[in-house]
C-alpha positions in Angstrom: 51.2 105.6 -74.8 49.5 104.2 -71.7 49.1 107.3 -70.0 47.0 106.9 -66.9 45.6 103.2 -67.4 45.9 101.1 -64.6 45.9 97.8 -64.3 47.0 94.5 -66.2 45.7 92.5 -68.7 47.3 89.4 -68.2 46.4 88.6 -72.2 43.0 87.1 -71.2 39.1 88.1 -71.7 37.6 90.8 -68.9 35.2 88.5 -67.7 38.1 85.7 -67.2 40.5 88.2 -65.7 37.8 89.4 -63.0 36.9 85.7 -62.1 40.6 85.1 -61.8 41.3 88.0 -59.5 38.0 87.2 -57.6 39.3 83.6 -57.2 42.6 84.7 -55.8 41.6 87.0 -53.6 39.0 84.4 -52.4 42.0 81.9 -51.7 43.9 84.5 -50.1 41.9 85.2 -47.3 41.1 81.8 -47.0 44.5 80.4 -46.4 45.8 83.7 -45.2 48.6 82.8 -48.5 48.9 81.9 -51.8 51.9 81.7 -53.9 51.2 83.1 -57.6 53.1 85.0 -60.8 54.2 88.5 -59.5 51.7 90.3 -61.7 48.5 88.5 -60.8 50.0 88.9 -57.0 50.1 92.9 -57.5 46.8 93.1 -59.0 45.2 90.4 -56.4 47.0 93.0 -53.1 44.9 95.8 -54.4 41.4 93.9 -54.1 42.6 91.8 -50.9 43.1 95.1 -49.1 40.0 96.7 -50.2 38.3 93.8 -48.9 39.6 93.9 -45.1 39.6 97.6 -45.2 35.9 97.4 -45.8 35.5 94.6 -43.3 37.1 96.9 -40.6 34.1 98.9 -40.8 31.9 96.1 -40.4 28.1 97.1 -41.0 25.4 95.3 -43.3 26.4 97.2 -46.2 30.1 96.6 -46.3 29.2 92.6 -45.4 26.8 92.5 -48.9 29.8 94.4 -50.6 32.0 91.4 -49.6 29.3 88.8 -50.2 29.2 90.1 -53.9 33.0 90.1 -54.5 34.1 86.8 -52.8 32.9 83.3 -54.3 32.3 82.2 -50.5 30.3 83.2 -47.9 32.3 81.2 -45.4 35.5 83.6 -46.6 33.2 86.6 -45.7 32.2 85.3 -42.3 35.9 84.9 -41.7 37.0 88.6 -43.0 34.4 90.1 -40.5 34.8 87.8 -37.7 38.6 87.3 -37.8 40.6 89.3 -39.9 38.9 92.6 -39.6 39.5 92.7 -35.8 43.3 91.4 -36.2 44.1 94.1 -38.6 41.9 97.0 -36.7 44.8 99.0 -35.6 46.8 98.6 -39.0 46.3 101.7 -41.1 46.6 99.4 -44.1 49.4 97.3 -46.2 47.8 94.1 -45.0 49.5 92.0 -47.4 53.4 91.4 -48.6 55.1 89.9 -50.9 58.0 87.5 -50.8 59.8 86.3 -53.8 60.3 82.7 -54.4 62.2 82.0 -57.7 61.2 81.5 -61.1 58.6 78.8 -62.9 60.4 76.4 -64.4 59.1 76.2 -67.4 58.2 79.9 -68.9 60.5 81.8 -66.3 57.6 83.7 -64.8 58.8 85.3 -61.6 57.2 83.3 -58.7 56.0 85.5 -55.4 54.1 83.8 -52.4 51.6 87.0 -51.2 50.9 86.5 -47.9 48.4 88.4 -44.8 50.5 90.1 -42.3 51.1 89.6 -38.3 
C-alpha cells in the first residue's frame, strides 16, 4: 500500500530524478513553457510554483533559496525581476496544463505546462 507517499518515481535514480525536475523547472521559467510527459509535468508544477511564490516575497534569503534550486542565475534574476511582480496579486496556481496528444512511439500522454496571464 502507498499510503501517504507522495510523489513519482519515474523508474530513475534520486539523484537523476532531482536534476531532472531541477532542469525542468529551470526551462520552465525560462521559456515561460515547456511541453513534457504528464507525470514529469505534475511533479515539475509543484516546484515551479514554489519557486515564484518564494520570489513574490523577494528578500536575500528567498533569492539564495532560488539560486540553489535553479541551474541559472540568469533564470533567478528573471523570477525576481519579472515574474514575481506579474503574478503578485495571484494567490497561486501559476501554471496550467494543456494536453497535446500522445508520443508516438511509447504512447506517453503529451501535456505542454505553461505560466499563466
Amino acid at each position: 500500500m502507498r499510503h501517504r507517499i507522495a510523489g513519482r518515481k519515474l523508474g530513475r535514480p534520486t539523484d537523476h530524478r532531482l536534476a531532472l525536475y531541477r532542469n525542468l523547472t529551470t526551462d520552465l521559467l525560462r521559456y515561460e513553457k515547456i511541453r513534457t510527459t504528464e507525470a514529469k509535468a505534475k511533479e515539475v508544477r509543484s516546484m515551479a510554483e514554489a519557486m515564484i511564490t518564494k520570489a513574490k516575497g523577494g528578500g536575500l534569503h528567498a533569492r539564495r533559496q532560488a539560486l540553489a534550486e535553479l541551474y541559472d542565475p540568469e533564470v533567478v534574476e528573471k523570477l525576481f525581476v519579472t515574474l514575481a511582480p506579474r503574478f503578485q496579486e495571484r494567490p497561486g496556481g501559476y501554471t496550467r496544463i494543456i494536453h497535446i496528444g500522445f508520443r508516438k512511439g511509447d504512447a506517453a500522454p503529451l501535456v505542454q505546462l505553461e505560466l499563466v496571464i
